[in-house]
C-alpha positions as CSV (number, residue, x, y, z in Angstrom):
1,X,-112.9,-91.8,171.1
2,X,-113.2,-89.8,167.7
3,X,-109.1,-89.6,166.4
4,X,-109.5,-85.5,167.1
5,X,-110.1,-86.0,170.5
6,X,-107.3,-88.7,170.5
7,X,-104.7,-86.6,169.3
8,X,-105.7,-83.3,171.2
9,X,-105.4,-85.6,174.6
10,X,-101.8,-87.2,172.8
11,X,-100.9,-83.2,172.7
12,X,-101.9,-81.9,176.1
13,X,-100.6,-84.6,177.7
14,X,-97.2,-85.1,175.8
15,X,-94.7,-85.7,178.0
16,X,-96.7,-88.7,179.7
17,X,-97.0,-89.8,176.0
18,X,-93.0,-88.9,175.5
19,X,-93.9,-87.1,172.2
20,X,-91.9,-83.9,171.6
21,X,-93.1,-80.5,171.5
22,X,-91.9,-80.4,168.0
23,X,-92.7,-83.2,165.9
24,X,-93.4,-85.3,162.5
25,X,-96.1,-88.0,161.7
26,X,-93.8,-90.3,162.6
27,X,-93.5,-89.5,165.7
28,X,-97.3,-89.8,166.5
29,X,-98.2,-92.5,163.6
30,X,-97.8,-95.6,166.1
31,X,-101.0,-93.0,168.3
32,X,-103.3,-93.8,165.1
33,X,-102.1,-97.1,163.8
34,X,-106.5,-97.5,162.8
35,X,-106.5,-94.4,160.4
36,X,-104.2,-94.1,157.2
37,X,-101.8,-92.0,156.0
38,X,-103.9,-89.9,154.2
39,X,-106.4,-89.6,156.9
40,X,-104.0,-88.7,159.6
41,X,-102.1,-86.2,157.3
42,X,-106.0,-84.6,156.7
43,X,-107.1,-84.9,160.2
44,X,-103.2,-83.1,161.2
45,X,-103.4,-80.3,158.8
46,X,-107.4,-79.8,160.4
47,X,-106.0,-79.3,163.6
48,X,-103.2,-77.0,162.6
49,X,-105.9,-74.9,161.1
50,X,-107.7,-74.8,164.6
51,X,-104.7,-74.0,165.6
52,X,-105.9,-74.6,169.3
53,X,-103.4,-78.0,169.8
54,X,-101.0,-78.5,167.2
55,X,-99.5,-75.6,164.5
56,X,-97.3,-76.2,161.5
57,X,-93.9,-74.8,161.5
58,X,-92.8,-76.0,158.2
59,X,-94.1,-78.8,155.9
60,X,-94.3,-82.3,157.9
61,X,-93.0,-80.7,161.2
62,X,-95.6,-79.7,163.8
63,X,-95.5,-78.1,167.4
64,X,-97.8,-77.7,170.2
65,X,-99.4,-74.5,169.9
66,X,-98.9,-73.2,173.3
67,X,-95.1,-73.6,172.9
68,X,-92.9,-71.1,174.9
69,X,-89.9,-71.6,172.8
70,X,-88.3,-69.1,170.6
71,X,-88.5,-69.4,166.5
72,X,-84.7,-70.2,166.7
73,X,-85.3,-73.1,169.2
74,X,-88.3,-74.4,166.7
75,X,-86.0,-74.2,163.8
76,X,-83.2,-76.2,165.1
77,X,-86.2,-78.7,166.7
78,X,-87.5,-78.5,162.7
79,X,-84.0,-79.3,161.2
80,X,-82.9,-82.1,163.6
81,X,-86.2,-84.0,163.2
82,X,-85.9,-83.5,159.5
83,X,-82.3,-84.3,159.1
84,X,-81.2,-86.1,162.6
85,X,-79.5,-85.2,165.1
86,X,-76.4,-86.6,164.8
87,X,-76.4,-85.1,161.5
88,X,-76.7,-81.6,161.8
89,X,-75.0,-79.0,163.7
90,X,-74.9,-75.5,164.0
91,X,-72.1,-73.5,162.3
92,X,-70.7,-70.5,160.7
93,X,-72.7,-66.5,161.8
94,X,-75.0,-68.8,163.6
95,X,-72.3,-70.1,165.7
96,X,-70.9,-67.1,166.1
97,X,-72.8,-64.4,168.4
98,X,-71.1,-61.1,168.2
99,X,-72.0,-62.4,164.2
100,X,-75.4,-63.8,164.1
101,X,-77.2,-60.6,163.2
102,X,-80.0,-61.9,161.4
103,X,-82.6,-63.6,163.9
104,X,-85.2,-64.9,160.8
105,X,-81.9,-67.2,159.5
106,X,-80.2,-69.7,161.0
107,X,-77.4,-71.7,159.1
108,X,-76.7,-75.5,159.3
109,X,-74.1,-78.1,158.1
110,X,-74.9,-81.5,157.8
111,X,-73.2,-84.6,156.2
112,X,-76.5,-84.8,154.2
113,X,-77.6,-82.5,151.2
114,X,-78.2,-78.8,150.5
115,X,-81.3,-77.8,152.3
116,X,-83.6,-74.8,153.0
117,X,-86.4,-75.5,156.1
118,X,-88.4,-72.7,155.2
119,X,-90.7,-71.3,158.1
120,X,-93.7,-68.3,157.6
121,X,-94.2,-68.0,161.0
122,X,-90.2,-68.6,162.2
123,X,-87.9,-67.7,159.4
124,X,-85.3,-70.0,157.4
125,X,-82.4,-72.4,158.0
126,X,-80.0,-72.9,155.7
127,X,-78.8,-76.2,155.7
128,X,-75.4,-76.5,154.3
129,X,-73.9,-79.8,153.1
130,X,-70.0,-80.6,153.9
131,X,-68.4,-83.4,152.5
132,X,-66.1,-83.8,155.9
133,X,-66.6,-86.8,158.1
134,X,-68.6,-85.2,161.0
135,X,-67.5,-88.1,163.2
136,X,-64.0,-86.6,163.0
137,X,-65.0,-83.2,163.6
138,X,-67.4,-83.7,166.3
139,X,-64.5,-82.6,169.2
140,X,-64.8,-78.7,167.3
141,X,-68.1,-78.9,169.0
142,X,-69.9,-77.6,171.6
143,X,-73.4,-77.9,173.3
144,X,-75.5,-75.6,173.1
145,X,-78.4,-76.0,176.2
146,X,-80.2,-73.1,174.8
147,X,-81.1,-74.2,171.6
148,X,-80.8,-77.8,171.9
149,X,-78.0,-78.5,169.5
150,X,-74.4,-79.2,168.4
151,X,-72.9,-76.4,167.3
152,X,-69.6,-75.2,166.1
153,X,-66.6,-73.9,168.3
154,X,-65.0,-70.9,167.0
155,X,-62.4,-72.1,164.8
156,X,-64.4,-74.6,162.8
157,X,-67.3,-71.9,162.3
158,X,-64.8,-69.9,160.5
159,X,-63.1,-73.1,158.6
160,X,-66.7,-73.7,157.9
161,X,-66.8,-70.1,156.6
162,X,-63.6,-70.3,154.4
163,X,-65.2,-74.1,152.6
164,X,-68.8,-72.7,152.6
165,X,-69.8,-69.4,152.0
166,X,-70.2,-69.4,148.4
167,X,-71.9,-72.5,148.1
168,X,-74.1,-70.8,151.0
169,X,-74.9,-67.4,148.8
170,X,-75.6,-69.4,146.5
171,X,-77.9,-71.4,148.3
172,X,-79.6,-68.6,149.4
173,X,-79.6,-66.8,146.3
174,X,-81.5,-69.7,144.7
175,X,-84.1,-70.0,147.4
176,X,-84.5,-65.9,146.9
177,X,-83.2,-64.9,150.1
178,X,-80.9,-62.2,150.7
179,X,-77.5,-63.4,151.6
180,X,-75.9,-60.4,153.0
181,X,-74.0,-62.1,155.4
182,X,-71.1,-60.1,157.1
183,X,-67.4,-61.7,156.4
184,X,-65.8,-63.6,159.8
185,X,-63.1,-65.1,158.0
186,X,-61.1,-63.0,160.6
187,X,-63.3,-64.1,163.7
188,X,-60.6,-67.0,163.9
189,X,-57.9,-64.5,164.5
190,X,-59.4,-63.3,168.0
């Protein structure tokens, strides 16, 4: 079976397969241990310009093109399988809805470094790096079943606010998008 054929089978039948609907190399590597790196990045990148099985949401992360999810849900799949999930977690206007006015950015922290996941066809996280022990802060979050993720319970969205929001302009500054985020330093108080 040609390795194009192999991976469109891989993709329609995924969840037999247990690969997830958005997903790195890695996670289909072991599929195509005969071909190498190079050749599976080339024979990926074909497909996403088919379009027809796989489509790329950012560089190295991929989904299956007949995905029903929303770009939010594909950019916190994109940003846990490039950071982990343990590692990341939903925070500040993200966290907050009667804040989260801007549906093309979503905004991260993570133990790890500054990042910006940049998708054309989804929009942007910004993921923010904190030098607290996530471990210790983990009990100031909450599940969110919608999108997948860890995120932020009121009051440590806003402390997340107060220790990053200039670091978080800036970070957006930097990657040339606009940073007018509204203030919710007083979102704590309600």
């Amino acid at each position: 079976m040609r390795p194009s054929d192999r991976l469109r089978l891989l993709i329609e039948h995924r969840n037999a397969f247990n690969v997830p609907p958005v997903f790195t190399y890695s996670d289909i590597k072991h599929w195509f241990e005969d071909m190498s790196d190079t050749a599976l990045r080339v024979m990926v990148n074909r497909q996403c310009q088919k379009g027809d099985v796989i489509s790329v949401v950012c560089h190295g992360v991929y989904q299956v093109s007949n995905l029903d999810w929303s770009s939010r849900e594909i950019l916190v799949a994109a940003a846990l399988k490039l950071r982990g999930e343990r590692n990341v977690y939903l925070s500040l206007h993200s966290a907050l809805p009667e804040y989260d006015k801007r549906p093309d950015l979503l905004v991260c922290v993570t133990s790890g470094r500054n990042f910006i996941l940049r998708s054309e066809k989804h929009g942007v996280v910004a993921i923010k790096h904190t030098s607290a022990a996530l471990a210790k802060i983990r009990d100031s979050m909450v599940w969110d079943a919608r999108l997948r993720c860890l995120k932020a319970d009121r009051q440590l969205a806003v402390a997340d606010y107060h220790r990053h929001h200039q670091g978080l302009r800036s970070l957006l500054r930097e990657a040339g998008i606009p940073d007018d985020l509204p203030d919710i330093s007083a979102a704590g108080n309600t």
